[in-house]
N, CA, C and O atoms as CSV, one atom per row, in Angstrom:
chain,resi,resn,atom,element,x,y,z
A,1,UNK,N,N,13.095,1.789,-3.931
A,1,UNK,CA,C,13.679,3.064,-3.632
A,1,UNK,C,C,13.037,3.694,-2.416
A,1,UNK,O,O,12.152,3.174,-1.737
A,2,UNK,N,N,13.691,5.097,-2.193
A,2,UNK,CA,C,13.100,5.255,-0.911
A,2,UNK,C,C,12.028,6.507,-1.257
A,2,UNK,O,O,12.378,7.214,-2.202
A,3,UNK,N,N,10.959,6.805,-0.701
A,3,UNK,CA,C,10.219,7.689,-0.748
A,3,UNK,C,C,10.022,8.564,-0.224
A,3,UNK,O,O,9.690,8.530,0.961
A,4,UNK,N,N,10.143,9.621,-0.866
A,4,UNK,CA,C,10.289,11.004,0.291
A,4,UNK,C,C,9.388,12.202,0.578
A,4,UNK,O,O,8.907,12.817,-0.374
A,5,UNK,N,N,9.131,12.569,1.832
A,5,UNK,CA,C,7.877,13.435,2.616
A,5,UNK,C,C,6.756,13.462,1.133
A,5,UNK,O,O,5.705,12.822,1.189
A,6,UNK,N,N,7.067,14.135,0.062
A,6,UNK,CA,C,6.560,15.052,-0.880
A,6,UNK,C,C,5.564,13.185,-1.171
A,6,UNK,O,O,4.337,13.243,-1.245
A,7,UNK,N,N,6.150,11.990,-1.278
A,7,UNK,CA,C,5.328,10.815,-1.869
A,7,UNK,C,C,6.055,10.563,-3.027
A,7,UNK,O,O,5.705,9.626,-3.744
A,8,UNK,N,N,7.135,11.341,-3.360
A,8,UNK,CA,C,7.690,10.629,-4.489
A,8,UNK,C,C,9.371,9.673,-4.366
A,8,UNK,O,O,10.198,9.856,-3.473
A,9,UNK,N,N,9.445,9.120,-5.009
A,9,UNK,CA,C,10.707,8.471,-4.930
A,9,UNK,C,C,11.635,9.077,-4.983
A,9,UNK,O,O,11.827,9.875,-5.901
A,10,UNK,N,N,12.348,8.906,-4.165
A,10,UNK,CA,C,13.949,9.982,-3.860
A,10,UNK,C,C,14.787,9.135,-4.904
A,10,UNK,O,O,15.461,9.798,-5.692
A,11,UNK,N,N,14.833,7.722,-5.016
A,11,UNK,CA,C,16.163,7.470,-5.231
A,11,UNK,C,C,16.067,5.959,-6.492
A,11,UNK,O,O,15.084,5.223,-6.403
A,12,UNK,N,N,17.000,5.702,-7.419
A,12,UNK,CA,C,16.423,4.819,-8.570
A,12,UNK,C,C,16.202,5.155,-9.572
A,12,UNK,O,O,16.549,6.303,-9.848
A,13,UNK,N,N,15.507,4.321,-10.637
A,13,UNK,CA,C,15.483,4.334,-11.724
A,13,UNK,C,C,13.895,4.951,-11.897
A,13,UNK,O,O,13.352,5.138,-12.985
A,14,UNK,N,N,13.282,5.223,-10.550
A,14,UNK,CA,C,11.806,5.797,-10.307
A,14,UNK,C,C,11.681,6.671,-10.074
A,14,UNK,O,O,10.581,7.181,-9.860
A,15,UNK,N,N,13.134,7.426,-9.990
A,15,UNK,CA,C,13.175,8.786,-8.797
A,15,UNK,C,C,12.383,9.419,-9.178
A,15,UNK,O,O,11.929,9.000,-10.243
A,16,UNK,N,N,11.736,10.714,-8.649
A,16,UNK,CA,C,10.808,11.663,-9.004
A,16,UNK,C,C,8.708,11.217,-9.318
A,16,UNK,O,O,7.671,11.819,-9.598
A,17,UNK,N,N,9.170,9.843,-9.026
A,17,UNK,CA,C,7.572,9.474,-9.959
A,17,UNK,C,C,6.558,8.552,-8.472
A,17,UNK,O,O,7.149,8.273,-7.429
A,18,UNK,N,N,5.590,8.334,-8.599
A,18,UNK,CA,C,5.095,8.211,-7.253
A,18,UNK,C,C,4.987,6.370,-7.415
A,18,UNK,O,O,5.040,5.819,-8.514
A,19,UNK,N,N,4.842,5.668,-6.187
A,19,UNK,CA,C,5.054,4.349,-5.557
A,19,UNK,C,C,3.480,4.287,-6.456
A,19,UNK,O,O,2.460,4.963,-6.325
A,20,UNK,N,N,3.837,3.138,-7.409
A,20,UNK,CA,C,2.367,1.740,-7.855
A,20,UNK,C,C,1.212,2.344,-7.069
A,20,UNK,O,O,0.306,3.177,-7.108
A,21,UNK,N,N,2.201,0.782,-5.833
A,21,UNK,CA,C,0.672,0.614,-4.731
A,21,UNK,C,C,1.352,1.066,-3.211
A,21,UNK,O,O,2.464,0.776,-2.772
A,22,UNK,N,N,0.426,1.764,-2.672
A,22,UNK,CA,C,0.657,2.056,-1.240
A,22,UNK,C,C,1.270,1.111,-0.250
A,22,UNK,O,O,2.073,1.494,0.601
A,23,UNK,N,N,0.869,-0.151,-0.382
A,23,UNK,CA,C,1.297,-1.376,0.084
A,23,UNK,C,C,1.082,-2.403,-0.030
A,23,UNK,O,O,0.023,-2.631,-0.615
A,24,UNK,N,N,1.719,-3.351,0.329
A,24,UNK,CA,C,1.087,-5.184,-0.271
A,24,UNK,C,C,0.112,-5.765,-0.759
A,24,UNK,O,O,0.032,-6.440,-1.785
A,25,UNK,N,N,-1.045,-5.351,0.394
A,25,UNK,CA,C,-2.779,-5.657,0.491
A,25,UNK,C,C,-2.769,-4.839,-0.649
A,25,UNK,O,O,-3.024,-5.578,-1.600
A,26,UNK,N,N,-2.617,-3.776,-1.004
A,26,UNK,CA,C,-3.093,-2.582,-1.986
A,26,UNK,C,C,-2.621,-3.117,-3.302
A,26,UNK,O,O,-3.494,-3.234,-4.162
A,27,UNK,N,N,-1.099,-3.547,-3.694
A,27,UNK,CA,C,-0.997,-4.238,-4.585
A,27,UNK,C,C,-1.568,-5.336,-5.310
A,27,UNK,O,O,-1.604,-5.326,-6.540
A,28,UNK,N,N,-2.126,-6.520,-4.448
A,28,UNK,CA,C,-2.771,-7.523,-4.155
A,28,UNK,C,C,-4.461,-7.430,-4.558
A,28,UNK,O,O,-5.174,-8.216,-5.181
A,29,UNK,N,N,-4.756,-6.090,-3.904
A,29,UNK,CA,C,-5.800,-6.191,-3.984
A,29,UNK,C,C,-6.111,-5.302,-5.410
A,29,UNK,O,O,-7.066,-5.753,-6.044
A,30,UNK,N,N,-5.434,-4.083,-6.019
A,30,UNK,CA,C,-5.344,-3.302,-7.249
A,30,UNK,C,C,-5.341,-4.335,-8.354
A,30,UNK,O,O,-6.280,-4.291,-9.148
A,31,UNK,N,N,-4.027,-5.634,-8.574
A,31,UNK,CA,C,-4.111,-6.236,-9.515
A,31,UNK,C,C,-5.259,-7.524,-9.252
A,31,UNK,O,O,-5.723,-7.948,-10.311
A,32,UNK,N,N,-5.687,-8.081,-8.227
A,32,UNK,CA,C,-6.968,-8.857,-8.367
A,32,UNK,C,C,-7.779,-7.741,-9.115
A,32,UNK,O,O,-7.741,-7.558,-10.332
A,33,UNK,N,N,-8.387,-7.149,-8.371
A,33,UNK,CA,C,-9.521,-5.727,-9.469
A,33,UNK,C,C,-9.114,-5.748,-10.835
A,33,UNK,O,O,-10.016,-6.020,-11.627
A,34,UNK,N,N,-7.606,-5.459,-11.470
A,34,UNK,CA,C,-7.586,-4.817,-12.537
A,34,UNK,C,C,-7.415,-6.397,-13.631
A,34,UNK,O,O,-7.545,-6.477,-14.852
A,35,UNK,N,N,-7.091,-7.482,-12.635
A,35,UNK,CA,C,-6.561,-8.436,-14.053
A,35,UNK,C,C,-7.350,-9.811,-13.320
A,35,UNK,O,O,-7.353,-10.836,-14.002
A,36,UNK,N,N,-7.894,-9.851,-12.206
A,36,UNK,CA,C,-8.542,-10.943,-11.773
A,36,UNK,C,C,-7.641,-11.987,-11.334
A,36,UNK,O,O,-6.628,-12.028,-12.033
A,37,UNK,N,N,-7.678,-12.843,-10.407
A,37,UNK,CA,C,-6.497,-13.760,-9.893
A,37,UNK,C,C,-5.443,-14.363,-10.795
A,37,UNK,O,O,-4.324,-14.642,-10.364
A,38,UNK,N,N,-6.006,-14.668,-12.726
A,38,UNK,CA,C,-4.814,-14.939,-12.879
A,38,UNK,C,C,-3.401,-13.993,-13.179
A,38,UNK,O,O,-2.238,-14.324,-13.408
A,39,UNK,N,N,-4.200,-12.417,-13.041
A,39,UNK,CA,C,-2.887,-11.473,-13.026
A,39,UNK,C,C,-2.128,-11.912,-11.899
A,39,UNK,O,O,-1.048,-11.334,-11.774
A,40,UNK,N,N,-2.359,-12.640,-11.184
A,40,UNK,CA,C,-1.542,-12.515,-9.946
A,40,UNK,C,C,-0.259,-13.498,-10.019
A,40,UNK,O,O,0.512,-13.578,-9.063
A,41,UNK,N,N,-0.124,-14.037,-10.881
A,41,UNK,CA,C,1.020,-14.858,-12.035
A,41,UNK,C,C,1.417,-14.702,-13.286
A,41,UNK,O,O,1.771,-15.583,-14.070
A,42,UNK,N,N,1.334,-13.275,-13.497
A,42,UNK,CA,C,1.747,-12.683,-14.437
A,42,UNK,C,C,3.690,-12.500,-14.012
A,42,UNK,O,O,4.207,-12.003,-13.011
A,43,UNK,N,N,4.294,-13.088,-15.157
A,43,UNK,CA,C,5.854,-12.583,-14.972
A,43,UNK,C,C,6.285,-14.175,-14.462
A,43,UNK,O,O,7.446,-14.537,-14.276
A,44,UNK,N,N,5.356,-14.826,-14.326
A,44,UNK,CA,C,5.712,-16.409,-13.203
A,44,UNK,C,C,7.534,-16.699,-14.311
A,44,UNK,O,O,8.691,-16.675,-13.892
A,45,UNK,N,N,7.100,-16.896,-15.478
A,45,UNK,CA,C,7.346,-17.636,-15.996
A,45,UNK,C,C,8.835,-17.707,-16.106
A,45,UNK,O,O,9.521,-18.713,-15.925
A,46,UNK,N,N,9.332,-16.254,-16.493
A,46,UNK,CA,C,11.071,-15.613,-16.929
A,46,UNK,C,C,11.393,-15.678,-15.222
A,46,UNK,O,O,12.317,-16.441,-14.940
A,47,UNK,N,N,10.810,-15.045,-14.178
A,47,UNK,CA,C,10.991,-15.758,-13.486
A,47,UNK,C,C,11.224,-17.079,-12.758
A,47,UNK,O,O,12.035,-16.988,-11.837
A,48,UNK,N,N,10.748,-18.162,-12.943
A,48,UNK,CA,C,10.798,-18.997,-12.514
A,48,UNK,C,C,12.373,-19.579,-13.451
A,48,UNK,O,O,13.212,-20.125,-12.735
A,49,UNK,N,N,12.717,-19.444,-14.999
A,49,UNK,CA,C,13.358,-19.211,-15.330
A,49,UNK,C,C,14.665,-19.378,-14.650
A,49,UNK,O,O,15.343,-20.391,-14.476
A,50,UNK,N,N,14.898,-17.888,-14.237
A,50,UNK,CA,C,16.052,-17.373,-13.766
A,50,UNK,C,C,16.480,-18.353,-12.475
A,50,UNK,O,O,17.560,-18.919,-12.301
A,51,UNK,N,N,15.319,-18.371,-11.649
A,51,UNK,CA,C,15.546,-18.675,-10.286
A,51,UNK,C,C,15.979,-20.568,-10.629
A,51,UNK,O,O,16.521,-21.199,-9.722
A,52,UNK,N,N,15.735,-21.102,-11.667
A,52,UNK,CA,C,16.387,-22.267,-12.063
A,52,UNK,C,C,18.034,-22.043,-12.471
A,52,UNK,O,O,18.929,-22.738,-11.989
A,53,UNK,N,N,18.221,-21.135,-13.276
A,53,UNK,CA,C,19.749,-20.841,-13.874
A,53,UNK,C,C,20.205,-20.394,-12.507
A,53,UNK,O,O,21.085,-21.036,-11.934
A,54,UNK,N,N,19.630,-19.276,-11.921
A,54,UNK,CA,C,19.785,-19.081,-10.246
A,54,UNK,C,C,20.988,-19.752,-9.801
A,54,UNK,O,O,22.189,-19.483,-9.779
A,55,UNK,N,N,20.142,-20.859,-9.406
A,55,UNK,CA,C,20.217,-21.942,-8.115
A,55,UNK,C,C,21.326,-23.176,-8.958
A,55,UNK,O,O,22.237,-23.701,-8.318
A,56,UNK,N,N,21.134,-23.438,-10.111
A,56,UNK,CA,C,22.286,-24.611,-10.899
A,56,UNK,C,C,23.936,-23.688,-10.933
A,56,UNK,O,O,25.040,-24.100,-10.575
A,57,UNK,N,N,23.591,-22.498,-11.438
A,57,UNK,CA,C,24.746,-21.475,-11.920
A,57,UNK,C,C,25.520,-21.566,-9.684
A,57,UNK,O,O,26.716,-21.653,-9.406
A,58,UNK,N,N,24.786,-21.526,-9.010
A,58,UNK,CA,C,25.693,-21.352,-8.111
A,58,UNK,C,C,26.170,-22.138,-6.780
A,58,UNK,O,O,26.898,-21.864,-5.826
A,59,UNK,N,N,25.378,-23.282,-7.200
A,59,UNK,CA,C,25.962,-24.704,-5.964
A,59,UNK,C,C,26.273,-24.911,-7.022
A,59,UNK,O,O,27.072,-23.985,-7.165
A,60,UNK,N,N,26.276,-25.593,-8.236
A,60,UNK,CA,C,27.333,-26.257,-9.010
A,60,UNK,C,C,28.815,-25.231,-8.875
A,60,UNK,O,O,29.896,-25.547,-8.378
A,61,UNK,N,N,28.487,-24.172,-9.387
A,61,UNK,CA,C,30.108,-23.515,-9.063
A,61,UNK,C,C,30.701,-23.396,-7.621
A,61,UNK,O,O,31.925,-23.487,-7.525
A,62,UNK,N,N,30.084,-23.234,-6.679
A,62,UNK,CA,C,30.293,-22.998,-5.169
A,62,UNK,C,C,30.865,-24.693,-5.160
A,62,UNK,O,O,31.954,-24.881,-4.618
A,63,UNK,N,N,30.242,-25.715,-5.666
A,63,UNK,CA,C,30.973,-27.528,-5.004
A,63,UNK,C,C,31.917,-27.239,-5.760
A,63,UNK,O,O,32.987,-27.285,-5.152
A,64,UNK,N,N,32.058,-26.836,-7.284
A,64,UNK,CA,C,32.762,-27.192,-8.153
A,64,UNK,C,C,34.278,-26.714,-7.331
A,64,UNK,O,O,35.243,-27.420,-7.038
A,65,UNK,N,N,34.055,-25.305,-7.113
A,65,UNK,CA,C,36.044,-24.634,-6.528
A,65,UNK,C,C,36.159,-25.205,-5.359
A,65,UNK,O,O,37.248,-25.674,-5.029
A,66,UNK,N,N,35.228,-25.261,-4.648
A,66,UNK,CA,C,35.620,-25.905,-2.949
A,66,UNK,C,C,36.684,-27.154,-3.712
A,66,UNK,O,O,37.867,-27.366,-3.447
A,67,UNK,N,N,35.921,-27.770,-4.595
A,67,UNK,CA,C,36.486,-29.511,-4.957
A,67,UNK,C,C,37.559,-29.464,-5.011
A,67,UNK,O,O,38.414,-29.863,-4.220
A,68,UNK,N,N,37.690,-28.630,-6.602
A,68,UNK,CA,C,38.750,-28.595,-7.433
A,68,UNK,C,C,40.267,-27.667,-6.782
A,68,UNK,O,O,41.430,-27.875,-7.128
A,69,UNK,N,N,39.814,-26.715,-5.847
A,69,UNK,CA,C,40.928,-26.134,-5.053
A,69,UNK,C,C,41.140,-26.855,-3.775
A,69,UNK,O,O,42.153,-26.533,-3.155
A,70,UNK,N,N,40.469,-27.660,-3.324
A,70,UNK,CA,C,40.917,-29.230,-2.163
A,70,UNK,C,C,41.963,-29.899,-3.097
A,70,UNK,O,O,43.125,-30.114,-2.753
A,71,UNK,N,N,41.408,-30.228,-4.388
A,71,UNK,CA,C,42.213,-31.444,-5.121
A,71,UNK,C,C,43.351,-30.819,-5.457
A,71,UNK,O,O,44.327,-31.564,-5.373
A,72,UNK,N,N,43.582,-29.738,-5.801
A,72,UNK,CA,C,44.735,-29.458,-6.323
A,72,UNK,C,C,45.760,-28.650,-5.323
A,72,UNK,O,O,46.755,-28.050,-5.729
A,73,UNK,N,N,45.549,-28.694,-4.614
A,73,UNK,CA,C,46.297,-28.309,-3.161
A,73,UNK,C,C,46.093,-26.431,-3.049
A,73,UNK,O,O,46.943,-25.840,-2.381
A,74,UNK,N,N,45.577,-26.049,-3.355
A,74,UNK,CA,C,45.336,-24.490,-3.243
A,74,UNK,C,C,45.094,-24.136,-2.140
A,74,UNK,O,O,45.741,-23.146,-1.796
A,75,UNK,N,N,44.016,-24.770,-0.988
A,75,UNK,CA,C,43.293,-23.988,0.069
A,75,UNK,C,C,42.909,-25.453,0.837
A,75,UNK,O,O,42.391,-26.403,0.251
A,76,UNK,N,N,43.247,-25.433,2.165
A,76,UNK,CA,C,42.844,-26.770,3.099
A,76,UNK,C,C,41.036,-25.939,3.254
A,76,UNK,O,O,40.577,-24.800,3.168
A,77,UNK,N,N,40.502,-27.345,3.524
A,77,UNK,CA,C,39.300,-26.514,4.513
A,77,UNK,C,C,38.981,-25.869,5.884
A,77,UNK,O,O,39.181,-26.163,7.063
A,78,UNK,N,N,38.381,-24.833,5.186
A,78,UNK,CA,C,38.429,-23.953,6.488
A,78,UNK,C,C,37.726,-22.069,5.977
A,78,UNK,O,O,37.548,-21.974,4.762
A,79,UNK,N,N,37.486,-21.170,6.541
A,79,UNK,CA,C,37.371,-20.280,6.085
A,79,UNK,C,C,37.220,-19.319,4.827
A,79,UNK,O,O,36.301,-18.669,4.327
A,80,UNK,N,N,39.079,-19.624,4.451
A,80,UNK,CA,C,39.219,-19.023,3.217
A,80,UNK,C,C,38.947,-19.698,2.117
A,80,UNK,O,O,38.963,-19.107,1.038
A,81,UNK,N,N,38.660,-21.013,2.194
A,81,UNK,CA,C,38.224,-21.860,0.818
A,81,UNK,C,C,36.882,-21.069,0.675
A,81,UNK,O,O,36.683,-20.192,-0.166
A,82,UNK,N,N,35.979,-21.510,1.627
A,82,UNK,CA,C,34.225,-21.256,1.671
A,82,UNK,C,C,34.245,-19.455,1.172
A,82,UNK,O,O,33.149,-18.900,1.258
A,83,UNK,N,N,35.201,-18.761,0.774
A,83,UNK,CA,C,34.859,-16.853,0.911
A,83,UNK,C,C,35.280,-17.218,-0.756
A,83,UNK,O,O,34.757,-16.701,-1.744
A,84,UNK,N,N,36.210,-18.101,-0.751
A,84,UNK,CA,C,37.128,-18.154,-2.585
A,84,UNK,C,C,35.740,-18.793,-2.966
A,84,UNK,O,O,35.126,-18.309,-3.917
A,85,UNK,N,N,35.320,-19.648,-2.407
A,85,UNK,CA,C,34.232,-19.904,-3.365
A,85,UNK,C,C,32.999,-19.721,-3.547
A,85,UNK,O,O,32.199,-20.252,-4.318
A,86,UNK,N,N,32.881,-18.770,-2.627
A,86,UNK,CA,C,31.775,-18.103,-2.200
A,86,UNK,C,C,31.729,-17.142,-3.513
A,86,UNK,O,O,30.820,-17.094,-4.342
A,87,UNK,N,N,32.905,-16.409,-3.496
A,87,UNK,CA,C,32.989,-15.110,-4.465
A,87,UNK,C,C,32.703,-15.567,-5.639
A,87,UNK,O,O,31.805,-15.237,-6.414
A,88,UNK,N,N,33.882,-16.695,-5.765
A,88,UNK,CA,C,33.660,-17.546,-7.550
A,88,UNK,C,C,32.197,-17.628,-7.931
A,88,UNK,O,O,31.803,-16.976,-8.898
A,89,UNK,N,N,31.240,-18.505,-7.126
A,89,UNK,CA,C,29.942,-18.305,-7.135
A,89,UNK,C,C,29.399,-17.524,-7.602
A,89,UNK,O,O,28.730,-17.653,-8.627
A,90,UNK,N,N,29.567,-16.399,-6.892
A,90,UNK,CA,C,28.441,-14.921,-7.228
A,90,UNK,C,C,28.841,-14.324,-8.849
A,90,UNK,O,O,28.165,-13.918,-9.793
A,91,UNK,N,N,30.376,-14.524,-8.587
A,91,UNK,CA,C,30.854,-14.101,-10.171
A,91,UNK,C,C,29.626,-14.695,-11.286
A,91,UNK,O,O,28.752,-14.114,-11.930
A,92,UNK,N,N,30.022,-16.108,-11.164
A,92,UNK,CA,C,29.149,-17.574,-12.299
A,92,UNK,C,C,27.719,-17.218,-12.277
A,92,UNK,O,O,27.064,-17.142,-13.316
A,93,UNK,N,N,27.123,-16.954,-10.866
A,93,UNK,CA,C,25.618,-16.788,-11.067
A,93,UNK,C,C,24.930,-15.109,-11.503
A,93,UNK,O,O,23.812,-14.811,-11.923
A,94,UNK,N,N,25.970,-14.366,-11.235
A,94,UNK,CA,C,25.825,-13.169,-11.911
A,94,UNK,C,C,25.706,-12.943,-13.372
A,94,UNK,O,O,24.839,-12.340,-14.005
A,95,UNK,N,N,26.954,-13.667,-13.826
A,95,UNK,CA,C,26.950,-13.822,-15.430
A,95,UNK,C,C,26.043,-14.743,-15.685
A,95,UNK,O,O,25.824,-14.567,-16.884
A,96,UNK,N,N,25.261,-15.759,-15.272
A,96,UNK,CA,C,24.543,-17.109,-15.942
A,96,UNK,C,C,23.105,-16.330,-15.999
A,96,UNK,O,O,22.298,-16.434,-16.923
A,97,UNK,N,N,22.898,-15.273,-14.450
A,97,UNK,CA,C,21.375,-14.375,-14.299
A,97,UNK,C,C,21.176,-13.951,-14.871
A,97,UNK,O,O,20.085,-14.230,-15.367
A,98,UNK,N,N,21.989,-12.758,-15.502
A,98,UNK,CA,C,22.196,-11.318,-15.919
A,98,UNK,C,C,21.177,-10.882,-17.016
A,98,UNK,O,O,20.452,-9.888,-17.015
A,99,UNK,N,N,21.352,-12.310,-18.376
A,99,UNK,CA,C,20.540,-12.315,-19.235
A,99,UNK,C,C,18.868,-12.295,-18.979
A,99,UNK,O,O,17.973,-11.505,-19.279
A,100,UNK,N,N,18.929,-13.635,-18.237
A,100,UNK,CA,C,17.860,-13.451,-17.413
A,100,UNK,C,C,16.942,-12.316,-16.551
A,100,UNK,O,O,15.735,-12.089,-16.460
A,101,UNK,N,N,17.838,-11.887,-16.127
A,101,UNK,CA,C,17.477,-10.773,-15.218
A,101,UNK,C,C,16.853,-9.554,-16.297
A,101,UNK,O,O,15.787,-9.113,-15.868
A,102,UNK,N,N,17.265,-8.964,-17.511
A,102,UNK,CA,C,16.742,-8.493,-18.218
A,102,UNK,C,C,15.791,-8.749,-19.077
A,102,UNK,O,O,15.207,-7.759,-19.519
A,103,UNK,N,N,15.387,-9.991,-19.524
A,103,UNK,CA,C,14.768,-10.292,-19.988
A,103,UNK,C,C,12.958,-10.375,-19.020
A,103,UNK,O,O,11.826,-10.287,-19.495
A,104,UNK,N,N,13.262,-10.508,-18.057
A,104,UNK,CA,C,12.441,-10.431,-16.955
A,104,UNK,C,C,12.092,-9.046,-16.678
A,104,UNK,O,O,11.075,-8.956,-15.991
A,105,UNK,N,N,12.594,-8.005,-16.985
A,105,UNK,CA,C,12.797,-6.705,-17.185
A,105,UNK,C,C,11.990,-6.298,-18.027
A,105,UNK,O,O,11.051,-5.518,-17.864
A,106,UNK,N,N,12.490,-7.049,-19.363
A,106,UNK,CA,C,12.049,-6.538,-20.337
A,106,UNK,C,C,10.148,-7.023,-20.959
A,106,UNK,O,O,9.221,-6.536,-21.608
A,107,UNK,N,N,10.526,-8.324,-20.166
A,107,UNK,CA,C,8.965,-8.854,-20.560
A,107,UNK,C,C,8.053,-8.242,-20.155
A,107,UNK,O,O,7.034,-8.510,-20.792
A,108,UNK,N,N,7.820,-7.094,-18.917
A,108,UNK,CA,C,6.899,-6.446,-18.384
A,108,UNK,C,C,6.782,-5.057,-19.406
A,108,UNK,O,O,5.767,-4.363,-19.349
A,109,UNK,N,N,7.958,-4.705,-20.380
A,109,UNK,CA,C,7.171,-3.789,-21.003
A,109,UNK,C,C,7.768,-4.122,-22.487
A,109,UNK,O,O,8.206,-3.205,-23.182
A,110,UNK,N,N,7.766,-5.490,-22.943
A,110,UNK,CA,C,7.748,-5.743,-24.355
A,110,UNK,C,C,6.117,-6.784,-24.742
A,110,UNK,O,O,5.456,-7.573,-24.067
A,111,UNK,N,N,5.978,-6.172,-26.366
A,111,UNK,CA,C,4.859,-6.799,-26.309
A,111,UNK,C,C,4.587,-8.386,-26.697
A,111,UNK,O,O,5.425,-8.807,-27.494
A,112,UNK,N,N,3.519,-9.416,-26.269
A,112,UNK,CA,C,3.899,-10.440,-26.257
A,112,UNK,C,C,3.961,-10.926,-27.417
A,112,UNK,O,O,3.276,-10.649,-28.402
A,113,UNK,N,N,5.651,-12.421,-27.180
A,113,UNK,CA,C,5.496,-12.826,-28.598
A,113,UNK,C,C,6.666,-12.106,-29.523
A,113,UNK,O,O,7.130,-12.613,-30.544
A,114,UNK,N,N,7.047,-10.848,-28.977
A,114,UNK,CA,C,7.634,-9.896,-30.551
A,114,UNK,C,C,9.230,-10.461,-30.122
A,114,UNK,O,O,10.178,-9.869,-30.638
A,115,UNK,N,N,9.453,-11.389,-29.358
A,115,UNK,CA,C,11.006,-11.570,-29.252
A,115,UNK,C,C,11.548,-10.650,-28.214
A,115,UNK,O,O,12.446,-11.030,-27.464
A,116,UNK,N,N,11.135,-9.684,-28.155
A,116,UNK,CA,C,12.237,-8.029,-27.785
A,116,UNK,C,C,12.299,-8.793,-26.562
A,116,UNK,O,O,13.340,-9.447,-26.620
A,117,UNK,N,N,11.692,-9.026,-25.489
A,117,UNK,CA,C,12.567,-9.203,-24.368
A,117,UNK,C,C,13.944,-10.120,-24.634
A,117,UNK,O,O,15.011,-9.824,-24.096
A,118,UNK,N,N,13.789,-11.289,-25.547
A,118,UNK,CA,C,14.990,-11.855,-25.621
A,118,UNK,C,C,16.509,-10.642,-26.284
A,118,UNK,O,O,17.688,-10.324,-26.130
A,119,UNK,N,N,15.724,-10.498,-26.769
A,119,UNK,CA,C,16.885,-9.392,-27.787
A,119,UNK,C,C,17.470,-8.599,-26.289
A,119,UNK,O,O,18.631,-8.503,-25.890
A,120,UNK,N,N,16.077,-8.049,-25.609
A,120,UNK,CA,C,16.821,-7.058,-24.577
A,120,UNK,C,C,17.624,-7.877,-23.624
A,120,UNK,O,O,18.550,-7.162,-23.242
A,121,UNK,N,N,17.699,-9.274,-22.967
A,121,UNK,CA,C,18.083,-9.854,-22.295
A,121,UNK,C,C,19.530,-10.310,-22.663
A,121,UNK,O,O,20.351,-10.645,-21.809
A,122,UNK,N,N,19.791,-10.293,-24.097
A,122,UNK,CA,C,20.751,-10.782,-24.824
A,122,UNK,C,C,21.841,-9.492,-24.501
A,122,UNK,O,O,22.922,-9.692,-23.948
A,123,UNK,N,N,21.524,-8.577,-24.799
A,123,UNK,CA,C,22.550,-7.111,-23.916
A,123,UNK,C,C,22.510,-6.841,-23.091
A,123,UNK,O,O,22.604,-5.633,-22.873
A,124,UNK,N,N,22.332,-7.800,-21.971
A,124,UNK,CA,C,22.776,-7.380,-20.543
A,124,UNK,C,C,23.664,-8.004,-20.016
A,124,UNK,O,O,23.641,-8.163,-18.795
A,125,UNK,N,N,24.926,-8.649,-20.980
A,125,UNK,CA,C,25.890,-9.162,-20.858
A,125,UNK,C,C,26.744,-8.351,-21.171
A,125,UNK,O,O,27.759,-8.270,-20.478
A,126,UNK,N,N,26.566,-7.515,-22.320
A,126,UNK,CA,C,27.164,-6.392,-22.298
A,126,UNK,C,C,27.185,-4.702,-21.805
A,126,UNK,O,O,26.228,-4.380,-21.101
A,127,UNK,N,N,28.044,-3.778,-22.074
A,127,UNK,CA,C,27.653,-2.643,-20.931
A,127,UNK,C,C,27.141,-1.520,-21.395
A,127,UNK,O,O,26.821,-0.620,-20.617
C-alpha cells in the first residue's frame, strides 16, 4: 500500500496502521535479530506450494487452448489465439491459486499444526 506524509498507510487492508520495516535491509536485518537466519524461510513452504500449482495450472492450460482451438478450427495462429489463451490461463491459474493463496495467508497468523490455514484456504474459492 501506499504510505502517507503522517507514516501511515493510506490504502489496503493496512490502511491507517504503520509499515513492519522501513525497508529491505531493515526487514532482513529485524527478522535475522528477532528469529535468527532460519526465520528467514519462514512461509517457504505454502509458498513454494502455490508457485508449483502456479506454474502447472497455467502452461498446461495456456498449450492446452492454443492446441485444442488450432485443432478444432476456432482461431489460426496469430494474435488472437495467444490473448484467448492467455485469458483462459489466468482464469485456470486463478482458480487452481486462490486456495493456495489463502492458505499462505492464513499460515502467518494460524497456529501451527491446528489445520485452520487449510480450512481458511478452503474458502477462498468461495465469496
Amino acid at each position: 500500500g501506499r504510505v502517507g506524509e503522517n507514516g501511515l498507510y493510506q490504502t489496503g487492508l493496512a490502511s491507517g496502521q504503520k509499515p513492519t520495516y522501513t525497508s529491505t535491509l531493515d526487514a532482513f536485518r529485524t527478522i535475522y535479530r528477532d528469529r535468527g537466519l532460519a526465520g528467514m524461510w519462514v512461509g517457504w513452504q505454502p509458498t513454494m506450494a502455490r508457485a508449483a500449482l502456479l506454474a502447472a495450472a497455467q502452461l498446461s492450460s495456456y498449450d492446452h487452448t492454443k492446441y485444442e482451438m488450432k485443432h478444432r478450427g476456432l482461431a489460426a495462429d496469430g494474435a488472437a489465439l495467444h490473448v484467448i489463451a492467455s485469458l483462459v490461463a489466468g482464469v485456470v491459474t486463478l482458480v487452481a491459486t486462490q486456495p493456495g493463496r489463502h492458505c499462505q495467508d492464513a499460515d502467518h497468523g494460524a497456529e501451527a499444526g491446528s489445520g485452520e490455514a487449510f480450512v481458511r484456504g478452503a474458502a477462498g474459492l468461495l465469496p
